[in-house]
C-alpha positions as CSV (number, residue, x, y, z in Angstrom):
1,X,223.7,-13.5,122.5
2,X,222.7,-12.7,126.0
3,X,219.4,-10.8,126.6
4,X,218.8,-9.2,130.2
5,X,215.2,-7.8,130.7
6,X,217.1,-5.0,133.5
7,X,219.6,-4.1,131.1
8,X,217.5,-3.6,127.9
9,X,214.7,-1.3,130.3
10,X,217.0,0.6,132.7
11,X,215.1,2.5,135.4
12,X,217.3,5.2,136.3
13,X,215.4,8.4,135.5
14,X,212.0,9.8,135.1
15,X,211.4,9.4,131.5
16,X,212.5,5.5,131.0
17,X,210.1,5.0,134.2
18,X,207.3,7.0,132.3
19,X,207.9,4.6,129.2
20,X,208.3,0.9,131.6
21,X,205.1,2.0,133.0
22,X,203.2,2.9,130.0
23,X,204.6,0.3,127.7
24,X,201.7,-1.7,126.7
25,X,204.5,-4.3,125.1
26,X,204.9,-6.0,128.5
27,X,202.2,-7.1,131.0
28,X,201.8,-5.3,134.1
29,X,203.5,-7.6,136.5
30,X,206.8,-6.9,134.3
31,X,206.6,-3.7,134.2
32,X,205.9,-3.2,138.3
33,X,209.3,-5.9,138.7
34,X,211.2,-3.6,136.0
35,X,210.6,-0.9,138.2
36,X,212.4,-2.2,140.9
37,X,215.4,-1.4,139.0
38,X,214.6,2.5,140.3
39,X,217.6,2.3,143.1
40,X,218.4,6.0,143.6
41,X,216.3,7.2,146.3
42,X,214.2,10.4,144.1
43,X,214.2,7.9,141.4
44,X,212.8,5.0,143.5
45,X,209.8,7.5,144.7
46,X,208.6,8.4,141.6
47,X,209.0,5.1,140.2
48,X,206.7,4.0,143.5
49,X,204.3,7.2,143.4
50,X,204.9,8.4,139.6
51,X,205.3,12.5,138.6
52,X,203.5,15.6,137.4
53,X,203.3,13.9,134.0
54,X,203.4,10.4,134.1
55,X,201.9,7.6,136.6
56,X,204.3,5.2,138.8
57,X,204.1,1.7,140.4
58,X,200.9,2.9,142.0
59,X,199.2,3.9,139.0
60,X,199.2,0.1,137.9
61,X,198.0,-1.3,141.1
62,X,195.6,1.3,143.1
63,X,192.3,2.7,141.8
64,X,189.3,4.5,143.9
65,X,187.3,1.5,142.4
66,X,189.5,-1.6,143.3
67,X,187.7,-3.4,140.5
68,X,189.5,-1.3,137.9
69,X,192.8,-1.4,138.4
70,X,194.8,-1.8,135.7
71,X,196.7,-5.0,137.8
72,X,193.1,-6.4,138.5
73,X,191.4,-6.1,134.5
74,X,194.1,-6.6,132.5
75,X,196.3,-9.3,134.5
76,X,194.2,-10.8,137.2
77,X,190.9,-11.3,134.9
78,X,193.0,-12.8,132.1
79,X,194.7,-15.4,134.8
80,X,191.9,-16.0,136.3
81,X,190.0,-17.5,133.2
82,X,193.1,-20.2,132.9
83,X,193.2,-21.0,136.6
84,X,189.4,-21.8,135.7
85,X,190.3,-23.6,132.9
86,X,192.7,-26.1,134.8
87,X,190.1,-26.4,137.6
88,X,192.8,-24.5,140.3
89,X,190.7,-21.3,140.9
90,X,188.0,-23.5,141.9
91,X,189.3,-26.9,143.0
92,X,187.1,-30.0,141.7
93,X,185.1,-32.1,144.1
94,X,187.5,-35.5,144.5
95,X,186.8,-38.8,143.9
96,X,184.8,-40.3,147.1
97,X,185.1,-44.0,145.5
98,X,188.9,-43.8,146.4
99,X,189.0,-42.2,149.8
100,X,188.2,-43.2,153.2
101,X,184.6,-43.8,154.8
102,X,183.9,-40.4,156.2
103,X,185.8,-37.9,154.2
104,X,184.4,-35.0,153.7
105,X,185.0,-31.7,151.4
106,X,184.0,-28.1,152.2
107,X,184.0,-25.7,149.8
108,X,182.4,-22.0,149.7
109,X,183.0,-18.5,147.8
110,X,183.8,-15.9,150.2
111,X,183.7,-11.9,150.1
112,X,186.5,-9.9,152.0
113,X,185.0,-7.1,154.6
114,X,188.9,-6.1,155.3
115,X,191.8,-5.6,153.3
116,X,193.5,-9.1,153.3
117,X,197.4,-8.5,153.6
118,X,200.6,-11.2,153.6
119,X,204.4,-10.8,152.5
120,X,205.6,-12.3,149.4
121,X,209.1,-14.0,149.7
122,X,210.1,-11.4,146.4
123,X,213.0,-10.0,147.7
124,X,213.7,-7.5,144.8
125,X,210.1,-5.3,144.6
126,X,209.6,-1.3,144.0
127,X,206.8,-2.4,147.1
128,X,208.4,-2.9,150.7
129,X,205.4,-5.2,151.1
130,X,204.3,-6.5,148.4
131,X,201.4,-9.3,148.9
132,X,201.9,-12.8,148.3
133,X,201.4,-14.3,144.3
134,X,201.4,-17.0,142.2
135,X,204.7,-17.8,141.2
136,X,203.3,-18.2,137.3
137,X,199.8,-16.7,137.1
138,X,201.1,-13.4,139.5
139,X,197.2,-13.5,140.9
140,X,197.1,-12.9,144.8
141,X,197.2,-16.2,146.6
142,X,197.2,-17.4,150.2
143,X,198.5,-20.8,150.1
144,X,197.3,-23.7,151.8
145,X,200.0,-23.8,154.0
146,X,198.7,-20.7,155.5
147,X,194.9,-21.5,156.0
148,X,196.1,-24.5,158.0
149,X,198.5,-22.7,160.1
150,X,195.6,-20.0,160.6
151,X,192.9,-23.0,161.9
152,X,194.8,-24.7,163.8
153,X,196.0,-21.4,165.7
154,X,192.3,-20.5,166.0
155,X,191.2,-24.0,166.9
156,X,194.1,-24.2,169.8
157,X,192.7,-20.9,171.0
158,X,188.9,-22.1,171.4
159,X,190.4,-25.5,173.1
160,X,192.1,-22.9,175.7
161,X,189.2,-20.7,176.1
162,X,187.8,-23.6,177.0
163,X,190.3,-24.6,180.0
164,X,190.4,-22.0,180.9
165,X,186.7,-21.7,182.1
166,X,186.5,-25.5,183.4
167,X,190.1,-27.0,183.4
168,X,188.9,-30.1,183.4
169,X,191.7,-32.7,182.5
170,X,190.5,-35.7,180.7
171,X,188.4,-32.9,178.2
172,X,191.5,-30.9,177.4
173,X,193.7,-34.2,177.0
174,X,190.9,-35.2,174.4
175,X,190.7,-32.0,172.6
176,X,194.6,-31.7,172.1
177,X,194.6,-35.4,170.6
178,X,191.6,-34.9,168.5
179,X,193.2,-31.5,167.1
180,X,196.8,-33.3,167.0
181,X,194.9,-35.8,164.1
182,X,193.3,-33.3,162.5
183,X,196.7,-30.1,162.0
184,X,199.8,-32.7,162.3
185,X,202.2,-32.8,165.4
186,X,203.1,-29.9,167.1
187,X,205.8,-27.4,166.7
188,X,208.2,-28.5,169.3
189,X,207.1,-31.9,170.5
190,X,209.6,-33.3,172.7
191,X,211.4,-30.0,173.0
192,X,211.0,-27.0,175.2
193,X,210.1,-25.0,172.7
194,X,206.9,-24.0,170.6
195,X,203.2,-25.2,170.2
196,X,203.7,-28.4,172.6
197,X,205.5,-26.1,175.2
198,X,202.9,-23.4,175.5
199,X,200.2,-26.5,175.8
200,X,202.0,-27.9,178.6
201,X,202.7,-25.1,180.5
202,X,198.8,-23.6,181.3
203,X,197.9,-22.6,184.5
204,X,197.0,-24.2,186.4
205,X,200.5,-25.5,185.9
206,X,199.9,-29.3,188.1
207,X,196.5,-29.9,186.3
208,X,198.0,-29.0,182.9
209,X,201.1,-31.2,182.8
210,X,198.4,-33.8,184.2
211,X,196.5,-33.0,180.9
212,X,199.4,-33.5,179.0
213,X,200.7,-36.9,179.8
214,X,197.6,-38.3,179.3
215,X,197.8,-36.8,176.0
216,X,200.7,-37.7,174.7
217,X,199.4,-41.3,176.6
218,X,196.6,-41.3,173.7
219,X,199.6,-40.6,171.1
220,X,201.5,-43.1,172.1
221,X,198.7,-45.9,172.2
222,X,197.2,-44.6,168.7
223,X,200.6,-45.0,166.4
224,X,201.6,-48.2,168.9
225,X,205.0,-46.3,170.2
226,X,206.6,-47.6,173.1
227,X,210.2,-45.2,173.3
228,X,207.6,-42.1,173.5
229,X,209.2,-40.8,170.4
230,X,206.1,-39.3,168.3
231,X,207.0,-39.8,164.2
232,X,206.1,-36.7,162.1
233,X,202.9,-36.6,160.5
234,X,200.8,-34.3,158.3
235,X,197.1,-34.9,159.8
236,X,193.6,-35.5,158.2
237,X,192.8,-32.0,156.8
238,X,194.3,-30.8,153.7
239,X,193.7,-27.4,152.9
240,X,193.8,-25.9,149.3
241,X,195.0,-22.2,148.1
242,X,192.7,-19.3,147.5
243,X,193.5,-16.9,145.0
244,X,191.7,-13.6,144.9
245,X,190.1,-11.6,142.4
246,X,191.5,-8.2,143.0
247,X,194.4,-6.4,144.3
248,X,194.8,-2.6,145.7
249,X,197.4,-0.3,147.7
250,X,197.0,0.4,151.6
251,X,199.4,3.5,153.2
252,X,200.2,3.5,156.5
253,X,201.6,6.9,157.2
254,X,203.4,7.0,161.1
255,X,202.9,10.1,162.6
256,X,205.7,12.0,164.9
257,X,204.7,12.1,168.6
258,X,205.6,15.9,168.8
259,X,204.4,17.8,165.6
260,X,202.1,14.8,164.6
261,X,203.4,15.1,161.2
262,X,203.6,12.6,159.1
263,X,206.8,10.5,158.5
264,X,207.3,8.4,156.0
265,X,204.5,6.6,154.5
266,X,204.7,2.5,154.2
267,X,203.1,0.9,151.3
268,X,201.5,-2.0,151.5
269,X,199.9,-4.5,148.9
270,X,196.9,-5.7,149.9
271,X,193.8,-7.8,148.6
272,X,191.0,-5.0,149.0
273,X,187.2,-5.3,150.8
274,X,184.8,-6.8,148.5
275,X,187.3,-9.1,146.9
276,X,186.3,-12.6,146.3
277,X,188.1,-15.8,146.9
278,X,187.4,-19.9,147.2
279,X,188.0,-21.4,150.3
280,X,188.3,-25.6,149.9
281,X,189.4,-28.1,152.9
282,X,189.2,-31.7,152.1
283,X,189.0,-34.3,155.6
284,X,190.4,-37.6,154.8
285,X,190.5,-39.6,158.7
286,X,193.2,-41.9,156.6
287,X,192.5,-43.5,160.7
288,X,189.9,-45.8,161.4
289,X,187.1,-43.6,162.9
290,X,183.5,-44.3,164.3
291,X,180.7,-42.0,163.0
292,X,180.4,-40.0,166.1
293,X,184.4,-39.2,165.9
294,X,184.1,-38.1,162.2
295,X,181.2,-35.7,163.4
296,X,183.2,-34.7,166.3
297,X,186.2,-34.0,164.3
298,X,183.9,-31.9,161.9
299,X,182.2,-29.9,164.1
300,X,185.8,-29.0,165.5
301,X,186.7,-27.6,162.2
302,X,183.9,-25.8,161.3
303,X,183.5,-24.0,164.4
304,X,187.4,-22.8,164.0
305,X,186.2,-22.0,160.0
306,X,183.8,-19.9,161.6
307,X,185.6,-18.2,164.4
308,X,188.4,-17.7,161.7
309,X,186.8,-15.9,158.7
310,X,184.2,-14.2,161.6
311,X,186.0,-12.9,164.4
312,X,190.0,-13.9,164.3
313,X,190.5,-13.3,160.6
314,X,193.6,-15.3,158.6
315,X,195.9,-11.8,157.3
316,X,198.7,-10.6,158.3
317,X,198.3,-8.0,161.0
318,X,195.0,-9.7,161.8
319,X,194.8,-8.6,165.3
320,X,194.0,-5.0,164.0
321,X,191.2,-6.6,161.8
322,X,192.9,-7.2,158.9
323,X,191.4,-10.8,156.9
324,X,188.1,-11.3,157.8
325,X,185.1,-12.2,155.6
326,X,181.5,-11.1,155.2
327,X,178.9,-13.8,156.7
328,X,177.2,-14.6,153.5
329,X,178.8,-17.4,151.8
330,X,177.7,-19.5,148.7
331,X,178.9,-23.3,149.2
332,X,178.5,-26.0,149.7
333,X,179.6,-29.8,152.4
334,X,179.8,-32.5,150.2
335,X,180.1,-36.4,150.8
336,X,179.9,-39.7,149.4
337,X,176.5,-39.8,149.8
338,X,175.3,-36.1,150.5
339,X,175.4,-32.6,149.8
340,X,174.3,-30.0,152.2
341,X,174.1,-26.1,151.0
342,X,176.3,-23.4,153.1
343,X,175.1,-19.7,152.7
344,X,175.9,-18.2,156.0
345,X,179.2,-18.9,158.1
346,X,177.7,-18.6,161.4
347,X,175.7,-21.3,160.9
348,X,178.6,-23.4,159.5
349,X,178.6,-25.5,163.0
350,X,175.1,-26.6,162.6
351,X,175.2,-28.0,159.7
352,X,177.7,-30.7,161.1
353,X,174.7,-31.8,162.7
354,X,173.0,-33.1,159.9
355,X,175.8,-34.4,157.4
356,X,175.1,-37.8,156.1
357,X,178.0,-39.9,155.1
358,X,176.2,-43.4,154.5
């Protein structure tokens, strides 16, 4: 015998969307993916927004107090105590015994101060943008993947700021090598096309392609290539997933040019201000480095930590100030052989300063 979830709670009318919603049988993320089943237009609306008599979609998910959503206390509080449990909400410190001289982990609790969006790759949602989750726990998550695409795009913005203002050559060919260890190749290398092609093409144009054969130069000498062919590779920072402590409902409502009326109104999922997460990088220079490169190469990352969380944020739609954090952190830089303390991120560069690895 065959049991469908969609078949046995149909969604076609108001009263089997009152009882999906208020069925305390199933947990909440069932009930919200039940209620994409609401494909008739009226339907889908009050199976989004809810009735006169009975709540919807955003009765499960929104609240004036974020912290007491029914999606937040019931789901993301119970998930959260297992993701504890199996050390992923907070990742453990790793073993220094069995990694390179030089590594170094950075770890600190952060506090949104804007609404943190992203797009889940759930195609079949009652939410045209529903934020991205867990694929078992269904707590919000930004995965690694995307704090290290975030840095490195912040970091290769700093290292053009800072052409920009000198364009001195041998500096910029440095800086693109050093960041090239740190984030992996770039999009593109060898082909007209992304990261490597926007790198390449700076004004001024002569002194820039000067700055990028010498580059690619240093690649070529570092991994002994001789056909200018540069292999994949992953780099030396490895960057874990956050998951966050709440969830909430933004509405952007577009407004007609004319009669400023408003249109239709856009739901988003979003990770609300005040929400906490764990932000965890781990710097393994799996490359044999001197001291002062390992400090180099940490002061690099922690000024793009900064500038990230501070000023560029690491959301979706972050160039209207969406993902950025509050200064106050609570963490801490560890090492083999030292531990410093980390309260505030803008003073996150200093404290590269005075790391101790031996």
């Amino acid at each position: 015998m065959s049991y469908d979830l969609y078949v046995n709670y149909p969604c076609d009318d108001e009263d089997k969307i009152k009882d999906i919603v208020e069925n305390a049988g199933l947990d909440i993320p069932t009930r919200i993916a039940l209620l994409a089943g609401a494909l008739p237009k009226n339907t889908k609306e009050k199976a989004r927004m809810g009735g006169r008599q009975h709540g919807g979609y955003k009765s499960l998910i929104f609240d004036i107090d974020p912290a007491q959503t029914p999606y937040t206390r019931e789901t993301i509080t119970n998930e959260k105590q297992r993701l504890e449990r199996l050390e992923i909400w907070r990742p453990a410190l790793p073993d220094f015994t069995v990694l390179p001289l030089y590594s170094t982990f950075l770890q600190f609790q952060f506090t949104l101060a804007s609404p943190y969006m992203s797009r889940d790759d759930e195609v079949f949602h009652i939410c045209d943008n529903p934020v991205r989750k867990e694929k078992v726990f269904k707590v919000p998550l930004m995965a690694g993947s995307a704090w290290k695409g975030n840095l490195r795009w912040t970091a290769t913005r700093l290292m053009v700021f800072q052409w920009e203002k000198e364009h001195d050559v041998a500096k910029m060919a440095e800086s693109r090598f050093r960041l090239a260890l740190l984030f992996g190749d770039e999009k593109g290398e060898g082909e007209n096309q992304g990261l490597a092609h926007y790198l390449d093409n700076l004004e001024p144009e002569e002194e820039a392609k000067e700055a990028a054969r010498l580059y690619r130069e240093k690649l070529c000498q570092y991994f002994s290539i001789s056909d200018g062919i540069v292999p994949n590779y992953a780099g030396c920072l490895y960057c874990y997933p956050t998951f966050f402590d709440r969830i909430s409902l933004e509405v952007i409502n577009p407004h007609d040019r004319m009669t400023r009326a408003g249109k239709q109104p856009i739901y988003f999922e979003s990770v609300p201000v005040g929400a906490t997460g764990i932000f965890s990088l781990l710097y393994i220079p799996w490359n044999r480095v001197t001291e002062a490169e390992a400090r180099m190469d940490l002061t690099l990352v922690l000024e793009a930590v900064c500038e990230m969380m501070l000023i560029y944020g690491f959301s979706a739609k972050k160039s209207s100030g969406f993902g950025e954090a509050e200064d106050e952190v609570k963490g801490q830089i560890t090492t083999i052989a030292d531990q410093k303390l980390i309260t505030r991120l803008s003073t996150l560069k200093e404290v590269a300063n005075h790391v101790q690895w031996k």
